[in-house]
Structure formats: structure tokens, C-alpha cells
C-alpha positions in Angstrom: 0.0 0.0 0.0 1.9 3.1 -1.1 1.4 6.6 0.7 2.3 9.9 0.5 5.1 11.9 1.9 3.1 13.6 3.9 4.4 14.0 7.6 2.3 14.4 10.6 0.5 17.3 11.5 1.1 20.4 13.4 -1.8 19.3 15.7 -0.4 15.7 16.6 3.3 17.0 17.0 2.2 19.9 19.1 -0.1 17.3 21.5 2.1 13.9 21.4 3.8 14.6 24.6 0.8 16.6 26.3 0.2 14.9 29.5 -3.7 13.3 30.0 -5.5 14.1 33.0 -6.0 11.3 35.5 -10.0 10.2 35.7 -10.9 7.6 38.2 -13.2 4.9 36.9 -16.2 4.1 38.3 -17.7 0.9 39.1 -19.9 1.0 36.7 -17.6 1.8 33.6 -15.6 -0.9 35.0 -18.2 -3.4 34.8 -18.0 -2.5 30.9 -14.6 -3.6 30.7 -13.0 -7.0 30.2 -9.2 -5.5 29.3 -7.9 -2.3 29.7 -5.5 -3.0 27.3 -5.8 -2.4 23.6 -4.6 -4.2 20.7 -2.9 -2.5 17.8 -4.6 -3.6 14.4 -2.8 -1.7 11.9 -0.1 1.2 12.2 0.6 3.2 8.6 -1.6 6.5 8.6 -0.8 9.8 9.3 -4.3 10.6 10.8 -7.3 7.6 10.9 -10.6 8.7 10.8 -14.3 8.4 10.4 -14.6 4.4 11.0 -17.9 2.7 10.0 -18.4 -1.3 10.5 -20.8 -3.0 8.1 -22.7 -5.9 10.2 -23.8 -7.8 6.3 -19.8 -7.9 5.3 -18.6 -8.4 9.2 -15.9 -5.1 7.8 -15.0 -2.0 8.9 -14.0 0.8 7.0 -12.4 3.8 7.6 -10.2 7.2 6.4 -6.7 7.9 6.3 -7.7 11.2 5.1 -3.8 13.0 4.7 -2.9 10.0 2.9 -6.3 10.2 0.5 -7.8 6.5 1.0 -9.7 4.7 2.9 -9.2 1.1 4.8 -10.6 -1.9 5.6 -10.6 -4.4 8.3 -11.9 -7.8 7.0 -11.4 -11.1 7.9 -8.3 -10.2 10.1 -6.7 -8.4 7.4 -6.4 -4.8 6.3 -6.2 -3.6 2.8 -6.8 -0.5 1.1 -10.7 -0.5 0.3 -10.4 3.0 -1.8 -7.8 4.8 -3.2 -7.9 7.8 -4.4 -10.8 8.4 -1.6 -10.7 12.0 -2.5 -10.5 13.0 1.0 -13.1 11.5 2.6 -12.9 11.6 6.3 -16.5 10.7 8.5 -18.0 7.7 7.4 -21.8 6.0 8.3 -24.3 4.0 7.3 -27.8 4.7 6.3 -31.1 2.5 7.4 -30.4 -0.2 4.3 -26.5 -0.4 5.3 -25.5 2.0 2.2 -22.1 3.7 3.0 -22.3 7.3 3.6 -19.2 9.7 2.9 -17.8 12.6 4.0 -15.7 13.9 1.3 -13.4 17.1 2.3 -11.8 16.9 -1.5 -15.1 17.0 -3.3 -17.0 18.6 -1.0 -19.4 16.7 -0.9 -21.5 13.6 0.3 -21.1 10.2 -1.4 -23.5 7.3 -1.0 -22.2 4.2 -2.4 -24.7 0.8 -2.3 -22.4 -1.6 -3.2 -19.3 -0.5 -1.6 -17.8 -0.2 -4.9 -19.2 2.4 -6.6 -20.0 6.0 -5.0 -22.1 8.6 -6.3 -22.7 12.2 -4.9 -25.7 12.8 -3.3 -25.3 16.2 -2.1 -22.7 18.8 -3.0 -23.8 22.3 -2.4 -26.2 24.9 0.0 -28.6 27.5 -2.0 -26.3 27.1 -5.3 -22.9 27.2 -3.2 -20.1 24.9 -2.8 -20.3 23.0 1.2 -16.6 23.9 2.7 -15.6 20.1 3.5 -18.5 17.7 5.2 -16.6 16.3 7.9 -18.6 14.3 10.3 -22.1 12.3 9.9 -24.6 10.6 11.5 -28.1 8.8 10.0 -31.5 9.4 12.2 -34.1 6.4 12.1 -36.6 8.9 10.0 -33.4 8.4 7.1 -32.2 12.0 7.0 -28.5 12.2 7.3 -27.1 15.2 9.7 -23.7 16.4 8.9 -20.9 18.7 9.8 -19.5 21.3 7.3 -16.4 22.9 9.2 -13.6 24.3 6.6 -10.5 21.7 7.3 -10.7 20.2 3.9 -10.4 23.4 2.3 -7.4 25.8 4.6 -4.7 23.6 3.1 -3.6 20.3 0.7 -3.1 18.4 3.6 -6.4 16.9 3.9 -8.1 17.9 0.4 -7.8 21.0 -1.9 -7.2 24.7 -0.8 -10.4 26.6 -1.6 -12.7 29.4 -0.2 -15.6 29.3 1.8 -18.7 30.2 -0.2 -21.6 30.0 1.7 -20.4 32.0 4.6 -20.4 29.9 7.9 -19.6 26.4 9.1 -22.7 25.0 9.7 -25.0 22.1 11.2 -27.1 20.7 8.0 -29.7 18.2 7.9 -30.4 16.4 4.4 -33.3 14.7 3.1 -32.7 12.2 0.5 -35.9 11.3 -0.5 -37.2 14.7 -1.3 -33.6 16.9 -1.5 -34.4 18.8 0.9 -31.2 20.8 2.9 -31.9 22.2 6.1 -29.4 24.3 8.6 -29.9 22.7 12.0 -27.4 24.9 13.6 -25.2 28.1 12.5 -23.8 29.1 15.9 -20.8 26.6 16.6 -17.3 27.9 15.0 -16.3 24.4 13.9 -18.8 21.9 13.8 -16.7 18.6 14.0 -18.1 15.1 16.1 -21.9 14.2 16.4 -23.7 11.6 17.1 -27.7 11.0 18.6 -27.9 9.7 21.9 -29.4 5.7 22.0 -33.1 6.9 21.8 -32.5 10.2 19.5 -33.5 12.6 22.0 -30.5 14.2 22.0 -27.6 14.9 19.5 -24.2 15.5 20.5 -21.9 17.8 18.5 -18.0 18.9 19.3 -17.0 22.3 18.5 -13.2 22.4 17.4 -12.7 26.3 16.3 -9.3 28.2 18.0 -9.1 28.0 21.8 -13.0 26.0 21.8 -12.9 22.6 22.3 -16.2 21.8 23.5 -18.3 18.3 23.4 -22.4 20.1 23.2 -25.5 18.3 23.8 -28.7 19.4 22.3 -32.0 18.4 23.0 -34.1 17.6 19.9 -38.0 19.0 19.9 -41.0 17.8 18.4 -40.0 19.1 14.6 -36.2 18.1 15.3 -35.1 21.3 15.9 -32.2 22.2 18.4 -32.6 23.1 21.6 -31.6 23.6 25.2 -27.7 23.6 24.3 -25.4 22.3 27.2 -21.7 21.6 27.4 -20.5 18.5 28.4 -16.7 18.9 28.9 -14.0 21.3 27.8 -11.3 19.3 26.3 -8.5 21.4 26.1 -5.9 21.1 25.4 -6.8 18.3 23.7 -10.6 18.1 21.7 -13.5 15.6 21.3 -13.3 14.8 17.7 -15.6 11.4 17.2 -17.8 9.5 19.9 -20.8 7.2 19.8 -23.5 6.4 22.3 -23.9 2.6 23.9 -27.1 1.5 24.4 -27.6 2.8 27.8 -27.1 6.4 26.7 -23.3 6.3 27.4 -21.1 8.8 25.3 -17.8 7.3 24.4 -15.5 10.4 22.9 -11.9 11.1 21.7 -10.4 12.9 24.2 -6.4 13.6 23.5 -4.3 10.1 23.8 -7.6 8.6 25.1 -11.8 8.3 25.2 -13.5 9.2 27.9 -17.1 8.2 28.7 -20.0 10.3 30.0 -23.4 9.3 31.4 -26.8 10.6 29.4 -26.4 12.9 32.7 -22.9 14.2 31.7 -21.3 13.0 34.3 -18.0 11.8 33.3 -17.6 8.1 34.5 -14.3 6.8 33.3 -11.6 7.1 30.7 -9.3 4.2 28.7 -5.5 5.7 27.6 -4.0 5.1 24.1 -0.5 6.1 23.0 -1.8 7.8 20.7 -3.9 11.1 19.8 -7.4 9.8 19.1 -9.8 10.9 16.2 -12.6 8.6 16.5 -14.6 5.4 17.9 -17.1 2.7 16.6 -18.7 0.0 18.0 -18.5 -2.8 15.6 -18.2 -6.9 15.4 -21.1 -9.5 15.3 -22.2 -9.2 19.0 -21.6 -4.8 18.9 -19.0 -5.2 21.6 -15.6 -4.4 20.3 -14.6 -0.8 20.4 -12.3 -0.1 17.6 -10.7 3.3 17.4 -8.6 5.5 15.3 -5.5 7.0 16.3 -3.2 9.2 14.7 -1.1 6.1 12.6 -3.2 3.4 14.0 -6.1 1.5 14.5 -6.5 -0.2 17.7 -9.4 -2.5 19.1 -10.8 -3.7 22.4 -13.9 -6.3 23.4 -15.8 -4.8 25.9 -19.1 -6.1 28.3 -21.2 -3.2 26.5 -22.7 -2.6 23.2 -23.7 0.1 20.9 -26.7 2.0 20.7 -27.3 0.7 17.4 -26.9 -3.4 18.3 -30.2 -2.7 21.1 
């Protein structure tokens, strides 16, 4: 698998030897754990991201966006899955197990049924270019909420230098039966993470702009609209990038050379270490109990006594 001479970025050079805060675990994130210690899968990125596991192929996917590709994880082996990716960094699934892309080098969001081919589904807001979808997450009514912050767009390093056109880095919800693009939210300065809680309720969303790095939750009203805006943790230095829900409300969230875990309260209830700064998190595997997670270079994995939201 060939890759680019890229180096590591400014961000993971600057962090690397940034201490982590000590947490204390509670019983009860304890009882989730049958290790503490991960296993490496794979070690050759420059920054993994954005992975997605497919219960029908028993695979995960996921980004090595500096590097332009993507990866897969299937029967015990990785390979590249696509290459060029164009820059695609969150990855999901919708309702009939279609891939969903981020894609920071065509700004845009590609669907792709048969894990082979990908076509773009949505590209642009009122007639202007998106700046580079980043994050994604598919509700149970099929609409597909993204995040459109400008990191594919401020440099080559993970897509194509352009400009923002539409004015903002915003929240979006998209319909894909009838086309229709909403903005959910226009206030956060860099829309990264989100994720619904276990019963859709609530949607979390990190907020990554210059001295911010916030983990939000929002409650959802009747017409899914945003509302009653907390903060869960401020991660500095470090950030919450990725995170998923288990299916007691949990929040499982990158959090510097680790994940820590939050209860649907926001309480914070333990934390698991990596050597490595951490992007993002999936539960995945037949059962929904192994936690696989990117970071920096590598992909590691861990079997766990809990579940995803999604394997309820």
C-alpha cells in the first residue's frame, strides 16, 4: 500500500507529549470492561478517521484522510478499500446499510450501495459549494445530519485549498428522498463530532474552532429542531473529535491520547489511555462489543461487556 510523503500534522506533533489528565473509573464503567489493554490492528496513517463497521460484510471501513484513502478491516486483514478516496474523512451507514461519505476533497457527500461504486448525493447549500463535510450521523426517519467545518479546504493536507462560499460552518440536515437541505445549527465555529444519543432525543456535536474545544449536547424538539444547548466537557488542550452512544445512553468520545465516557447525565464516568492522539470510535463486530478506534497512525481495538446504541 503506497502513501504519500506527507508527515504528521502540526496538531499531533504539538499534543504527542501533552500529558492526560488522571480520571478515576467508576464501578460502573468498569463493569464494561474486560481488558484495559488495547490491541494495535494496523499502524501506517498519518491521521485515521471516520470508521464505519458493516454488520452484512462483518468489515469495517475507515479514512486515512492525509494519505487520501480509505481502509478496511476484513477477515483479520487490512487492505486499502479505496484509493484515491478524494479525502473522505466521517463515514456512516444509512437505514439499508448504504455507505455514507464525507468527502473534504469534493465537497461533498457520497452514497455508495455496493461498496464499490459512490455517487454524490449532495454537493452544495442554495447554489454554493459545502466547505468540507466532515462528520455524519443517519436518524431512524433516514435524514443524514452532517458537519461542514472548513479543514478540507485551509490547506492540501487533507483535500484541496479553496474558499468558503456560503459564509459559515454550519449544522445541516439532508433529506434524500425529497432533496431537501436544512441548517440545524449556524452558531458553533467548527462543527466537528456528532452523534444522537441511544433513543435520538439528543444529539451531540463537538466544537473544534481556536481555543474551543467543546463536546455540546442538544435536546431535539418535536419538529427536530435544536434546543436547550449544554456543554459537556472542555477538552482542552486536547478536543473531542468522534464519539458514539452505547445503548444505555453512554457517550464514548476522543479525548487527547484517550476516550473518555460520559453518562446521558454528563457526568463523566471513566476514561481508557491510548498512545496515541485519538480521532474517532465505533462499535462494531457480530455481538456490537468491540470498540475499535482510530488513532493518529493506527487502528486499535478492544472487546468490551457493552454494546452500541445501534446493536439494542
Amino acid at each position: 500500500m503506497n502513501v504519500s510523503k506527507k508527515d504528521f500534522s502540526p496538531t499531533v506533533k504539538k499534543l504527542k507529549n501533552v500529558p492526560m489528565d488522571n480520571i478515576e473509573n467508576t464501578d460502573l464503567f468498569e463493569s464494561y470492561l474486560k481488558t484495559k489493554n488495547f490491541t494495535q490492528v494496523f499502524d501506517k496513517m498519518l491521521w485515521g478517521e471516520g470508521p464505519c463497521y458493516i454488520p452484512r460484510k462483518d468489515m469495517l471501513i475507515w479514512s486515512d484522510n492525509p494519505n487520501n484513502r480509505m481502509l478496511k478491516l476484513f477477515n483479520g486483514k487490512v487492505s486499502e478499500f479505496r484509493n484515491p478516496s478524494n479525502f473522505c474523512n466521517g463515514n456512516t451507514l444509512d437505514n439499508d446499510e448504504n455507505l455514507i461519505s464525507c468527502s473534504h476533497g469534493g465537497r461533498c457527500l457520497y452514497k455508495s450501495e455496493d461498496f464499490k461504486n459512490f455517487e454524490v448525493i449532495l454537493d452544495n447549500f442554495n447554489g454554493k459549494k459545502l466547505n468540507s463535510p466532515n462528520d455524519i450521523v443517519v436518524k431512524s426517519d433516514d435524514t443524514i445530519w452532517f458537519t461542514d467545518p472548513p479543514y478540507g479546504i485551509i490547506s492540501d493536507y487533507e483535500g484541496y485549498p479553496g474558499k468558503q462560499e456560503y459564509g459559515g460552518c454550519y449544522v445541516f440536515r439532508f433529506n434524500p428522498k425529497n432533496k431537501q437541505l436544512d441548517v440545524m445549527n449556524k452558531e458553533l465555529d467548527r462543527p466537528n463530532g456528532i452523534a444522537f444519543s441511544h433513543d435520538e432525543k439528543k444529539i451531540y456535536i463537538a466544537d473544534t474552532g481556536e481555543n474551543i474545544k467543546f463536546l455540546y449536547v442538544f435536546n431535539l424538539d418535536d419538529n427536530n429542531n435544536l434546543i436547550n444547548k449544554n456543554l459537556v466537557y472542555d477538552f482542552k488542550p486536547f478536543f473531542s473529535d468522534g464519539f458514539r452512544c452505547d445503548q444505555n445512553g453512554n457517550i464514548w468520545t476522543s479525548a487527547g491520547k484517550g476516550i473518555k465516557c460520559f453518562n446521558p447525565e454528563g457526568e463523566i464516568i471513566g476514561q481508557l489511555l491510548l498512545p496515541e492522539l485519538v480521532s474517532n470510535l465505533e462499535f462494531g463486530g457480530k455481538e456490537g462489543n468491540i470498540l475499535y478506534v482510530t488513532a493518529t497512525s493506527s487502528l486499535y481495538c478492544m472487546e468490551l461487556n457493552q454494546i452500541g446504541a445501534k446493536y439494542k
